[in-house]
N, C-alpha and C positions, 0 to 999 in steps of 0.2 A: 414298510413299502416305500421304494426310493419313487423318485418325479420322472414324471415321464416327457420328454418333449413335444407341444401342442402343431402341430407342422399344419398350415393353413391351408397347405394344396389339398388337406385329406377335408377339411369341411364341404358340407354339399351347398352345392349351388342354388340361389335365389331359385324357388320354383316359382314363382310370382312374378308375372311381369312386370316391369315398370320403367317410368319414363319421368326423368328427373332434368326439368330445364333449372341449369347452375345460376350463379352471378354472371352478370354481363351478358347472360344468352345461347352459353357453350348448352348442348342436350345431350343427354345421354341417356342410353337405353342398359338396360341389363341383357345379358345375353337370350333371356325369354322371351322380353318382348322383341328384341331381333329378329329371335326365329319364328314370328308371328309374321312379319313380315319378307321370309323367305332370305333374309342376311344376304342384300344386297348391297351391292359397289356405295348406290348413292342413294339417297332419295330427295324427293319434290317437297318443299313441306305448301300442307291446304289450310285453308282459313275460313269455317265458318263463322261473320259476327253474329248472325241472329243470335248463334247456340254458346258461342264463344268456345270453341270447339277447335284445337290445332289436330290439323291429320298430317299423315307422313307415309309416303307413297313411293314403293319400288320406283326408281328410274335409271335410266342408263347412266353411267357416268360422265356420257358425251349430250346427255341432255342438256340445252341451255340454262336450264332453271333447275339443274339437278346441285347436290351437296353433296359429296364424298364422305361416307362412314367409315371411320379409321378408329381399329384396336385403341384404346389406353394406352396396351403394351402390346407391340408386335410382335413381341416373342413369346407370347401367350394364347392360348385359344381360352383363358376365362379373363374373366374383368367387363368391364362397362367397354361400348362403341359409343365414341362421341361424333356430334354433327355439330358442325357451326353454324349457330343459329341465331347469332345477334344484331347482324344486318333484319332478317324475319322480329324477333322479338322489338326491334326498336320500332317500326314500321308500322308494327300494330299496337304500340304499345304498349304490349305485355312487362307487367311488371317482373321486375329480374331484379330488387333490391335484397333478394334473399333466395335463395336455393332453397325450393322444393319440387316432390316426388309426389307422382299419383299411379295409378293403377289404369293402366288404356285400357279400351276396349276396342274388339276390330268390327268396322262396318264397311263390308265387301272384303277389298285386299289393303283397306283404312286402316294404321293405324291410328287412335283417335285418344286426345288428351282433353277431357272435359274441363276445361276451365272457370266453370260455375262450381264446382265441388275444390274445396278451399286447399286440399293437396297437403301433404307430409311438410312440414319444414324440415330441411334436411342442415347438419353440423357438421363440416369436414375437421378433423383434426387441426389444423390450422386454428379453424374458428374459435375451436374450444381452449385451443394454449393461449392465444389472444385474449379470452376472456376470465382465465385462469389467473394471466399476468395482470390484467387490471384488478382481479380483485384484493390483490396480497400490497 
């Protein structure tokens, strides 16, 4: 039996939401948790510190406190939507020395990134050729 080629468009997509703030503060959502909150233009991000609790909330893109959600790839309807959120991450200072992913939950039209529960560390390719070459 000869090889078959593995084509990536045909794997199914994250059914799991989640919400992965990177280095420096860039966010990014997978397309689930998007559609949790209605795959809007922009959104507001909230900040509970009692709970330590980031939310992220529909807004207009003419909102003054709004962030624009823009594809990865424009020429894609899969892949992560990224928000920039490192003026927010710096502000509060949320740590962003390492990229990780959690699992939101929505409260109302919230969605909500619990920050008490310690999150995925996440490894981009990069990361791991970086730490390939160091170790040889």
């Amino acid at each position: 039996m000869g090889f078959e080629v593995f084509e990536k468009s045909s794997a199914p997509l994250a059914k799991v939401p989640t919400v992965t703030i990177q280095m420096r503060g860039l966010v990014s959502l997978n397309r689930s948790a998007y559609a949790l909150i209605d795959n809007p233009e922009a959104v507001e991000f909230l900040w509970d510190a009692q709970r330590r609790v980031i939310g992220l909330r529909p807004a207009p893109v003419e909102s003054p406190n709004a962030y624009p959600a823009r594809p990865q790839n424009a020429k894609s309807e899969t892949g992560p939507i990224l928000i920039a959120g490192a003026a927010f991450t710096k502000f509060y200072e949320i740590d962003t020395t390492e990229a990780r992913r959690w699992v939101p939950r929505m409260e109302g039209n919230i969605l909500c990134v619990d920050l008490e529960s310690p999150g995925q560390r996440v490894h981009s390719n990069r990361t791991r050729a970086r730490e390939h070459d160091t170790e040889e």
